[in-house]
BANUVEX-486665 format. One record per residue (C-alpha): residue number from 1; residue in three letters; z, x, y. Coordinates in steps of 0.02 Angstrom, whole numbers, always signed. Each point is the difference from the previous one (the first is absolute). Example, Ala and Ser with C-alpha at 12.3 -4.5 7.8 and 13.67 -1.06 7.14 Angstrom:
! residues 2
[pt 1, 'ALA', [+390, +615, -225]];
[pt 2, 'SER', [-33, +69, +172]];
//
This chain:
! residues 93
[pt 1, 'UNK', [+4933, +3465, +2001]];
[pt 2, 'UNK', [+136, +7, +123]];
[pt 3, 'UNK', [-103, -53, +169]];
[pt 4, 'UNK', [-1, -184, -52]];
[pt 5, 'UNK', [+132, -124, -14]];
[pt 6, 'UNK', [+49, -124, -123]];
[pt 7, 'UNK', [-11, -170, +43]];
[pt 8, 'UNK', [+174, -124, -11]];
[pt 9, 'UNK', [+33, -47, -163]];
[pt 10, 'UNK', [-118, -164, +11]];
[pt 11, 'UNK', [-153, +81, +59]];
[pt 12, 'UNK', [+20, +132, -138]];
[pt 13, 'UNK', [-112, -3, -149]];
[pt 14, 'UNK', [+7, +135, -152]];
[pt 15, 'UNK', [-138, +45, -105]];
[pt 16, 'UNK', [+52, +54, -173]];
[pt 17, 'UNK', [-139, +88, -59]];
[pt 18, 'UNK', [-20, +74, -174]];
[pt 19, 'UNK', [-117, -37, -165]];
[pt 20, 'UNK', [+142, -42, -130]];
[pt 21, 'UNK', [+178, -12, +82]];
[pt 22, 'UNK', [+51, -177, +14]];
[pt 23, 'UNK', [+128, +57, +174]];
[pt 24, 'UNK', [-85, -156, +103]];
[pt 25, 'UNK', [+73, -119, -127]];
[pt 26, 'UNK', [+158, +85, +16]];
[pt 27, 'UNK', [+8, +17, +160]];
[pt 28, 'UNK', [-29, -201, +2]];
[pt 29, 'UNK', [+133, -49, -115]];
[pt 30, 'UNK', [+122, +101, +144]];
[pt 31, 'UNK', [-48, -138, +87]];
[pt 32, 'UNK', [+11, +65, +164]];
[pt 33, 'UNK', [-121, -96, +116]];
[pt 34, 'UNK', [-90, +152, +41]];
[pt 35, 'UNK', [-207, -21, -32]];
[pt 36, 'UNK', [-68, +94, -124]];
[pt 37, 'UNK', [-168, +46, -96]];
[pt 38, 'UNK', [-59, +85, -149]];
[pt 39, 'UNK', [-137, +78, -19]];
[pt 40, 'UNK', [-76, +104, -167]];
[pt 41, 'UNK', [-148, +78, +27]];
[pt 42, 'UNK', [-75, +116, +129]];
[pt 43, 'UNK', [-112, -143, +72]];
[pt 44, 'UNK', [+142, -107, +2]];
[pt 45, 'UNK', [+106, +120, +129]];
[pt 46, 'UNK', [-181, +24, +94]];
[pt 47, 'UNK', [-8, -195, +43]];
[pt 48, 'UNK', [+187, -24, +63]];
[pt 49, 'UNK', [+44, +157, +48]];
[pt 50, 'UNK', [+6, -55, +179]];
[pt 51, 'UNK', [+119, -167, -53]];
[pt 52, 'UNK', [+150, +158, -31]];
[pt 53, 'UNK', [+149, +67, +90]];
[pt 54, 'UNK', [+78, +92, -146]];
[pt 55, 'UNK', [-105, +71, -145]];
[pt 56, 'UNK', [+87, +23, -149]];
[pt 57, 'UNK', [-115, +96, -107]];
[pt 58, 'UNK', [-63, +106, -136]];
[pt 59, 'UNK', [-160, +68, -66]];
[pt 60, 'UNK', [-99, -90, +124]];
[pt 61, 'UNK', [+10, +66, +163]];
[pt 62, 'UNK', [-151, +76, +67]];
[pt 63, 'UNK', [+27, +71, +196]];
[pt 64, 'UNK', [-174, -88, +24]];
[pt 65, 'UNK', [+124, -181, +8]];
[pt 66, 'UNK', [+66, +72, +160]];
[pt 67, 'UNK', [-123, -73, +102]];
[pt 68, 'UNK', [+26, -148, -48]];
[pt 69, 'UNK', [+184, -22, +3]];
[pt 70, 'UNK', [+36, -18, +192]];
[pt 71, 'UNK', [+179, -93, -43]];
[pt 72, 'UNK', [+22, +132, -125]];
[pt 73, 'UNK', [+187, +71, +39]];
[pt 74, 'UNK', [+72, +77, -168]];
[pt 75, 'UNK', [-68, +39, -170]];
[pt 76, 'UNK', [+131, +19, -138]];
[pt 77, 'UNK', [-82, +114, -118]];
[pt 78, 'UNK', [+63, -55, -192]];
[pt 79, 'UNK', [-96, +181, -68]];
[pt 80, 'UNK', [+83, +146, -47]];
[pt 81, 'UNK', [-125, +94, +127]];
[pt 82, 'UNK', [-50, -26, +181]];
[pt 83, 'UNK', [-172, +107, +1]];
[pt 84, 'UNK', [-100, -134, +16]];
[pt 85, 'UNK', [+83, -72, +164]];
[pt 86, 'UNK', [-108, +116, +140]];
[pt 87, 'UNK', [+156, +22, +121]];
[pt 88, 'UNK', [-111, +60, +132]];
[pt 89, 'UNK', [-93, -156, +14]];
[pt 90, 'UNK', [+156, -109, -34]];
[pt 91, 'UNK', [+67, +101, +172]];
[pt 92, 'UNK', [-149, -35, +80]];
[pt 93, 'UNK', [-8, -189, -40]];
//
């Protein structure tokens, strides 16, 4: 998603989204001020979604989200595939 911006580092939130890998508790003992979620289910990324700059992600992405991720500026994919990420409609959003 290149035609959005990320915010400076205190507006910035990550979503670490997956339905076993512990990275948001990771990521917290880093302790680097940045805010950050976890979410582990597909209803889970639904609801807050639109709370994300960076997506860091596996397994649940569903190009469906896209509508409701306007702050949505990156997604690190954390699969060994990228078919499921529709680039078309990534472009377009």
């Amino acid at each position: 998603m290149t035609g959005r911006t990320l915010p400076a580092r205190d507006g910035l939130t990550i979503c670490f989204a997956h339905p076993a890998y512990r990275m948001g508790e990771r990521f917290a003992r880093r302790q680097t001020g940045l805010r950050h979620f976890v979410v582990r289910t597909p209803a889970e990324l639904e609801a807050r979604i639109g709370e994300a700059d960076v997506l860091v992600v596996s397994r649940l992405w569903h190009d469906e989200l896209i509508r409701s991720a306007p702050r949505l500026a990156f997604i690190q994919s954390i699969s060994a595939g990228t078919d499921q990420y529709g680039r078309d409609a990534l472009r377009e959003a």
